[in-house]
C-alpha positions as CSV (number, residue, x, y, z in Angstrom):
1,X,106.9,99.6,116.1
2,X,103.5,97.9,116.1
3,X,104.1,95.1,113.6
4,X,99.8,94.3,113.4
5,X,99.0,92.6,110.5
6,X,95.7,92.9,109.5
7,X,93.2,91.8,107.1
8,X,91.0,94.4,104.8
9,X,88.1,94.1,107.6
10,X,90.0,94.5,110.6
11,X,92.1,97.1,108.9
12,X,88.6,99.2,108.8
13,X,88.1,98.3,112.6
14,X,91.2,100.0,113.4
15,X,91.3,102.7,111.6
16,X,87.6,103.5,112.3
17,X,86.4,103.8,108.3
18,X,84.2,102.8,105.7
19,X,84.7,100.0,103.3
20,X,84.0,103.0,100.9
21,X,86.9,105.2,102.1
22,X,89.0,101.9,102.6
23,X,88.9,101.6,99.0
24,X,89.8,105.0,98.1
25,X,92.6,105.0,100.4
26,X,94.0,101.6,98.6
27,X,93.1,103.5,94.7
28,X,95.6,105.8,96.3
29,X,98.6,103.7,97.3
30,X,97.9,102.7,100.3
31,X,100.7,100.3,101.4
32,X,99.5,96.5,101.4
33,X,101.2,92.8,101.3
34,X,100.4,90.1,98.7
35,X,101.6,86.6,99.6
36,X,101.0,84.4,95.7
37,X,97.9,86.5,94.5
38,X,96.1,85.5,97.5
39,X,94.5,87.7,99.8
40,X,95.9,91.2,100.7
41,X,97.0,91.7,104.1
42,X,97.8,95.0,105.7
43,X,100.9,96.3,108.0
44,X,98.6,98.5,110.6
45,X,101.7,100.9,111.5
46,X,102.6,100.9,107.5
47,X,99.2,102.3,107.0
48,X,99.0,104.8,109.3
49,X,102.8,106.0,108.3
50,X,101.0,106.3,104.7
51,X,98.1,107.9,105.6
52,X,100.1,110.3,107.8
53,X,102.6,111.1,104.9
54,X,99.2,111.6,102.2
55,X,97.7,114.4,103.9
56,X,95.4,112.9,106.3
57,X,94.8,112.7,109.9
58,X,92.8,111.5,112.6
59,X,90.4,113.0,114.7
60,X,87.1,110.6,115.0
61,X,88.0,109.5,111.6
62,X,90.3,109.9,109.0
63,X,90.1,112.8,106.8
64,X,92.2,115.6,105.3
């Protein structure tokens, strides 16, 4: 298990997608980590599990 953690721009790195799609994906559920109203950060293999388990999948980028 890839324990990554990841803030909202390397999150898009990763995962190859838009800052458009990115928030889409969060209006949707996508899985994050708050620490006291501060920044989120992101769990990479959480997100993929997420993403995986919502429909989408990956072939350049992430679509369903």
């Amino acid at each position: 298990m890839n324990q990554l953690i990841l803030n909202g721009k390397k999150l898009r790195e990763a995962l190859n997608i838009s800052t458009t799609l990115f928030y889409k994906f969060l209006k949707n559920g996508m899985p994050y980590h708050q620490i006291s109203g501060g920044r989120k950060y992101y769990i990479l293999d959480e997100v993929t599990d997420w993403l995986t388990k919502a429909g989408y999948h990956q072939e350049k980028i992430w679509s369903k």
